[in-house]
C-alpha positions as CSV (number, residue, x, y, z in Angstrom):
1,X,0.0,0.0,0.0
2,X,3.1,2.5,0.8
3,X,4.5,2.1,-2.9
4,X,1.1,2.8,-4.5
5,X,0.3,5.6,-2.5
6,X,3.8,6.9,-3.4
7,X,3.1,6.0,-6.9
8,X,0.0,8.3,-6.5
9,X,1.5,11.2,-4.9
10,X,4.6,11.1,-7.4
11,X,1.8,11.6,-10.4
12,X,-0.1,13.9,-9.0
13,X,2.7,16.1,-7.9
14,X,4.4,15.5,-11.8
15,X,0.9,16.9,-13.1
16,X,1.2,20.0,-10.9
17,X,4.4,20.4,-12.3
18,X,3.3,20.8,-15.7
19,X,0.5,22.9,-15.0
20,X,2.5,25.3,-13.4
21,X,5.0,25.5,-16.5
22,X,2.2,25.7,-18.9
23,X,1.4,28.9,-16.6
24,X,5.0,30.4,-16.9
25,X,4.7,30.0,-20.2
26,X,1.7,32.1,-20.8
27,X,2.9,35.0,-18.2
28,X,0.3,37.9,-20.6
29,X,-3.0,35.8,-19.9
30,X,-4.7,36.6,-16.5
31,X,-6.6,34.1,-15.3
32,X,-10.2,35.8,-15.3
33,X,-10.9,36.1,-11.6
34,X,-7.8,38.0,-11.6
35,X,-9.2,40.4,-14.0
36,X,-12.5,40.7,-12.1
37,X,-10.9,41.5,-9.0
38,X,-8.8,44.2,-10.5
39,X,-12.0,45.7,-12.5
40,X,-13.6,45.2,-8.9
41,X,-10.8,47.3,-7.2
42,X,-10.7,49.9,-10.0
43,X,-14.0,51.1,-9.9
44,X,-14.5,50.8,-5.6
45,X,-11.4,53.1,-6.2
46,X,-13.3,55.3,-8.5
47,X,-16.8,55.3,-6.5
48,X,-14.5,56.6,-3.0
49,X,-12.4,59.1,-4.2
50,X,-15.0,60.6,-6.4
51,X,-16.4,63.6,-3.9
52,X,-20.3,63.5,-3.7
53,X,-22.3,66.6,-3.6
54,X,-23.3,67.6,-0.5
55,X,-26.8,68.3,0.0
56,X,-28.3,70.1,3.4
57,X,-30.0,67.5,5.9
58,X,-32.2,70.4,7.1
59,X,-34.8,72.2,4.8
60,X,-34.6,75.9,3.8
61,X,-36.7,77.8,6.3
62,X,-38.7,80.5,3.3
63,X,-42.0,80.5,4.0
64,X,-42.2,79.0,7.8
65,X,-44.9,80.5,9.6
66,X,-42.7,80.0,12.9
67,X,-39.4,81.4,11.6
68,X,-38.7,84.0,14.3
């Protein structure tokens, strides 16, 4: 049982291997959540440094009957 789970571990640490050289060897292509989360961070960037107008929490007092 030792030897085959070696045997196992051995492929499956081969295969990650080559998936991370056929990564390297694409270094241009993001993968796409990559590209979301950068979008994602772009426009929260945007939205906070972008001032709001401010408008006045109180009304205008023209035209109170109580206005003193």
């Amino acid at each position: 049982m030792h030897a085959y789970a070696t045997l196992i571990v051995s492929d499956h640490l081969e295969q990650l291997r080559r998936e991370a050289a056929e990564r390297r060897a694409y270094p241009g292509q993001a993968p796409a959540i990559v590209r979301w989360i950068a979008a994602t961070a772009t426009s929260l960037k945007s939205a906070l440094t972008t001032p709001e107008p401010v408008q006045p929490i109180m009304p205008t007092l023209q035209g109170y009957p109580y206005r003193g």
